[in-house]
N, C-alpha and C positions, 0 to 999 in steps of 0.2 A: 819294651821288655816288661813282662809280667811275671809273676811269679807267687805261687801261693801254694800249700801245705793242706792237701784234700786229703779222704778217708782213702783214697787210692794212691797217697803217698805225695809228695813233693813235686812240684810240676811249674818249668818255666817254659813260656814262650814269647818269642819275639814274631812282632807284627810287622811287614812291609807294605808301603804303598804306595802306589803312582797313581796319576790320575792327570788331569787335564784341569784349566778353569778359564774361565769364558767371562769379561766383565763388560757392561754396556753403563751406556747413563745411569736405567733406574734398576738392572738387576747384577748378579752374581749368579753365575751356578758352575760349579763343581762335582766333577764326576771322576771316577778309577775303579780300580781293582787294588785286594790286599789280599795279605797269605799272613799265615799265623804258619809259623814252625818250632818243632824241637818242644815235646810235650802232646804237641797238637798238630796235625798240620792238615790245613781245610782252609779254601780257598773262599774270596767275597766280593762283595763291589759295596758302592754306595754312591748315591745322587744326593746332590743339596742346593737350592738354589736361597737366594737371599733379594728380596722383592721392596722396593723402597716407594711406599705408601705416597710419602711427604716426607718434609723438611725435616718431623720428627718422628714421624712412624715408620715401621718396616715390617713386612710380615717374610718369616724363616715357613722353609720345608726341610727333610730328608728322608731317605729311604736308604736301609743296609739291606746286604746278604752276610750274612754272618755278622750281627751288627757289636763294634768292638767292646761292648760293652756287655756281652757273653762271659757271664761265669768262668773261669776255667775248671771249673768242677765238674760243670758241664760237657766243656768240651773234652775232656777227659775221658766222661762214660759215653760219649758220641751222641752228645745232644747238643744239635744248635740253635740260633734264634736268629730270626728275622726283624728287623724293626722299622717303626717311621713314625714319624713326626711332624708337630709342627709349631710354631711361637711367634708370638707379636712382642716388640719391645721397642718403649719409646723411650727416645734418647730426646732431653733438653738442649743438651752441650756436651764438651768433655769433662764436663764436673757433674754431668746427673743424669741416670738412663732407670728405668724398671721393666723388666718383662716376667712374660709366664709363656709355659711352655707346658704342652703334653706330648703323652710319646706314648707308644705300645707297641710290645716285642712277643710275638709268637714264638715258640720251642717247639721242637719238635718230638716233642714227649705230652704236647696238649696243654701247656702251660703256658697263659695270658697274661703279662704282667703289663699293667695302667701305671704310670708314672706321669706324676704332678709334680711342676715347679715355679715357685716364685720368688722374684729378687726384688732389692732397691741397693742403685749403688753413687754412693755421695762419694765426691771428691773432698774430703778435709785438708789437705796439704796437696799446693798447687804451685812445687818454685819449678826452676829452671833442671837444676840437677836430681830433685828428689821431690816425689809424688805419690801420696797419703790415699788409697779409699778404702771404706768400709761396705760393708754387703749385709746385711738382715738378709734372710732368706727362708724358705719353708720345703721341704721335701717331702712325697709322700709317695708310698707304692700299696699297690695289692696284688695279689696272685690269685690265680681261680684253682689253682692244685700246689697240694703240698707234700713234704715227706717223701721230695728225692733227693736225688746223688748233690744238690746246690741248694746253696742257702734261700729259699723261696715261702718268707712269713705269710698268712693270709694279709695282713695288713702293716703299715708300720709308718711313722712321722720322723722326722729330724728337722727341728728348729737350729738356729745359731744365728752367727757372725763372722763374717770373714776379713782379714785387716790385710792388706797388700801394699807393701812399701814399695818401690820401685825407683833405683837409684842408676843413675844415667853415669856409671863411670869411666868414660871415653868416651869422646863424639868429634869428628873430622869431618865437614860436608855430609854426606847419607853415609857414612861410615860410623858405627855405634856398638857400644854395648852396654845391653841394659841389663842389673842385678833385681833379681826380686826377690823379695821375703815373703814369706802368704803364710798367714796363723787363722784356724779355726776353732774354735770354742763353740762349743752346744750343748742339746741334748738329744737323745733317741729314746724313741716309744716303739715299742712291739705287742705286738696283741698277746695276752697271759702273761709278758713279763714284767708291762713298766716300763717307766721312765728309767735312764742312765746317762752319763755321762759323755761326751765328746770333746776326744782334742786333736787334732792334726797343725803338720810342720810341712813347710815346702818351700824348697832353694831352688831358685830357677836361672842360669846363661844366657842371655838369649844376644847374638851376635849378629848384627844386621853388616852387610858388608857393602852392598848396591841397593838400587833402588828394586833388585829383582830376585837376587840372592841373599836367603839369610840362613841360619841354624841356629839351635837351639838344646839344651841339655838341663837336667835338673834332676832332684831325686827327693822322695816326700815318704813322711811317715805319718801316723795315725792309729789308733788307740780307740776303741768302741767295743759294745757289747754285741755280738749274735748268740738269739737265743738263751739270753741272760748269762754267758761268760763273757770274760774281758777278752779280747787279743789286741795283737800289735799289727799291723801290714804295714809294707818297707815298698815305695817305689823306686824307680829309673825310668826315666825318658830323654828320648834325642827325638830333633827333629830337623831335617832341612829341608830348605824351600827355595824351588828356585823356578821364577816367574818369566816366560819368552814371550 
């Protein structure tokens, strides 16, 4: 569920999806269909496959229609995006991985938006019940048009830090559930306004039941500038998964 507060008023929607996934020795891919309703209602797919280099390398793909990470402002004035991507990320162990990632989403209002990503994520706390990592990371977008109905800067950065605690409070056999805490601290650059401030919060469920069924729920808030004012944005998410 999404939710957010455009020049066209107040607008939530909730996203569903099924899909399929296919796992072999060296790859992954996953494929379905999603529908956005209630606010919006416009229908999508998405492919992704996940390709295993070596011991420590992997190179990611994916492709949306209506890729979930559309604006709802957007979708609102009846514009959509397309997307796809793709990332390499080397993992050591489970205490140390870094990747980078690009991606670029078409609209269909003629707006290009290029998006760059890069992590490093260290394991500092590594017990049985409770597990510590921190993320550095760097964000960056551009747009080829601006001055529509969605927040679309010609250019813009976010630096930070991500801290994720994860605390295993029940575990029976592959019966589990894991609590997590995720704090973000940064900053954001926008072209003509400057550096600002960033801080976000995220509580996450996550309920493993078998080795094939799990779910998942949480809800997250966050704090940053667009366009050189402050807001607030409030999430909710659930998810189930269940693997044949």
């Amino acid at each position: 569920m999404r939710r957010a507060d455009t020049n066209a008023g107040d607008i939530t929607a909730w996203r569903s999806t099924a899909g399929v996934e296919w796992r072999g020795p060296g790859a992954i891919v996953t494929g379905g269909v999603s529908l956005d309703q209630q606010g919006v209602d416009r229908g999508g797919a998405f492919l992704r496959a996940v390709v295993r280099l070596s011991d420590h390398w992997s190179l990611e793909a994916d492709a949306e229609l209506t890729a979930a990470d559309t604006p709802l402002a957007a979708l609102a004035a009846g514009i959509h995006a397309d997307a796809a991507g793709t990332a390499i990320v080397w993992r050591a162990s489970d205490l140390r991985e870094a990747g980078a990632s690009f991606r670029a989403m078409r609209f269909s209002d003629d707006n290009v938006r290029l998006i760059g990503f890069v992590r490093w994520q260290e394991r500092v706390l590594n017990l049985p019940e409770w597990k510590l990592d921190l993320q550095p990371y760097a964000y960056a977008t551009s747009n080829s048009e601006q001055g529509g109905p969605y927040y679309n800067p010609e250019s813009d950065l976010e630096t930070g830090a991500t801290a994720a605690l994860t605390w295993s409070a029940w575990k029976r056999y592959e019966q589990e559930l894991r609590v997590r805490f995720i704090a973000t601290a940064g900053g954001y650059w926008q072209q003509n306004y400057g550096w600002s401030p960033l801080v976000a919060l995220r509580w996450e469920n996550q309920h493993v039941l078998s080795d094939t069924f799990s779910f998942a729920y949480g809800a997250g808030w966050v704090s940053r500038d667009y366009d050189g004012r402050r807001e607030d944005g409030v999430s909710v998410t659930g998810l189930l998964r269940w693997r044949f």
